[in-house]
C-alpha positions as CSV (number, residue, x, y, z in Angstrom):
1,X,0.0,0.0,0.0
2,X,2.2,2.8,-1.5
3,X,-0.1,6.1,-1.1
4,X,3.0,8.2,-2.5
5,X,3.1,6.0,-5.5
6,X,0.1,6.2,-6.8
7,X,-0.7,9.9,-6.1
8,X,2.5,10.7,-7.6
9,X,2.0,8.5,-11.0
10,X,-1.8,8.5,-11.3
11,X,-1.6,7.7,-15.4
12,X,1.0,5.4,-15.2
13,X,-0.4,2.3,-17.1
14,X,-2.5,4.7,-19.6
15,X,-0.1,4.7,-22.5
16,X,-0.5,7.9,-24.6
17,X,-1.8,10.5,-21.8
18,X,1.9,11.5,-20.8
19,X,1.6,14.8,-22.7
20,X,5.1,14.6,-24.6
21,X,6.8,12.4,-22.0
22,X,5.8,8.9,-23.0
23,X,9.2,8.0,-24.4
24,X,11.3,10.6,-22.3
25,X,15.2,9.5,-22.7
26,X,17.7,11.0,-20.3
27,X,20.5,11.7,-21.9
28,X,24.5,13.5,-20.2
29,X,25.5,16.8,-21.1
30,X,28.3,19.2,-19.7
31,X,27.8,22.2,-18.2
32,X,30.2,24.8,-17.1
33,X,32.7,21.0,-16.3
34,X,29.2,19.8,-14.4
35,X,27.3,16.5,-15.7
36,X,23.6,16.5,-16.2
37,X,20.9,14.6,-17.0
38,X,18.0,16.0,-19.3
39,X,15.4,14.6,-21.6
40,X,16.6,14.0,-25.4
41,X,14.7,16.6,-27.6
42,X,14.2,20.1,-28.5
43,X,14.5,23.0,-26.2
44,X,14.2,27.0,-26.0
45,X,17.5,28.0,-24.9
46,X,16.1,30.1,-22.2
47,X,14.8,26.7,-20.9
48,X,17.5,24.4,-21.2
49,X,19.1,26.8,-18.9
50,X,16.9,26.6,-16.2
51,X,16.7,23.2,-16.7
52,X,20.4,23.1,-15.9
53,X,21.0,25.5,-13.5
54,X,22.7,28.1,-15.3
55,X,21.2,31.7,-14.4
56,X,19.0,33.7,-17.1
57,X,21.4,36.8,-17.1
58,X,24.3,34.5,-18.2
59,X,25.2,33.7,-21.4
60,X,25.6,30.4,-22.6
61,X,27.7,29.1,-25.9
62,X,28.1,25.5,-27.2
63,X,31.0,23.9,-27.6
64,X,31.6,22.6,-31.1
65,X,34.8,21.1,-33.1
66,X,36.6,23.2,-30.1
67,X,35.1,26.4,-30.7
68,X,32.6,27.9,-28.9
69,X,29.1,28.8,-30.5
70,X,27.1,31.6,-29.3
71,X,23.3,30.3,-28.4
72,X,20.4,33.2,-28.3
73,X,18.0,32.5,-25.5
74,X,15.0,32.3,-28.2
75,X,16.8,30.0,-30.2
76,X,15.6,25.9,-29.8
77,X,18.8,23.6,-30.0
78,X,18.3,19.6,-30.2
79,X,20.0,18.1,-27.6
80,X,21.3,14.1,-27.9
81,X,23.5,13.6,-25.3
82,X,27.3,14.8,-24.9
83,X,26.6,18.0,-25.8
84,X,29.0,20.9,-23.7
85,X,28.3,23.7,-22.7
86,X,29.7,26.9,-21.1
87,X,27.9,30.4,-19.4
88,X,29.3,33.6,-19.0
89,X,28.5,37.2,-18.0
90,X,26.8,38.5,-20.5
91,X,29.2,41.0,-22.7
92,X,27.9,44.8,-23.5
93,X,27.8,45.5,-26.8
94,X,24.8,45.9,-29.5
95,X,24.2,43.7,-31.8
């Protein structure tokens, strides 16, 4: 009798009312030297930063072929795992 359980996980055995997180894979990426787990997919890069801890008035860039890659907040990146990532203070400058 696990009253937690089942409050918690109400639609457990109902396959298809998950609302996007039927077939959720976790997948490792690098943050800033820090392992983390998030679901595979698309996210809002404002999002993917909360997600991982990194604070909205920071900056973050991806780290590709050794360089690093600027990412706008608004911007959706696909993440599969083993991505890396890095935050800074914002610079101040116009774009």
């Amino acid at each position: 009798m696990n009253v937690e359980q089942t409050r918690e996980d109400p639609g457990e055995g109902h396959h298809g009312h998950h609302h996007n997180h039927h077939h959720e894979k976790k997948v490792e990426v690098k943050v800033d030297g820090k392992e983390h787990r998030v679901a595979e997919g698309e996210y809002l890069v404002s999002e993917f930063k909360k997600r991982v801890g990194v604070d909205a008035a920071r900056e973050l860039d991806e780290v590709r072929h050794g360089e690093l890659k600027p990412l706008d907040d608004n911007q959706t990146i696909c993440i599969k795992g083993g991505e890396v990532f890095i935050s800074h203070a914002r610079c101040g400058g116009s774009s």
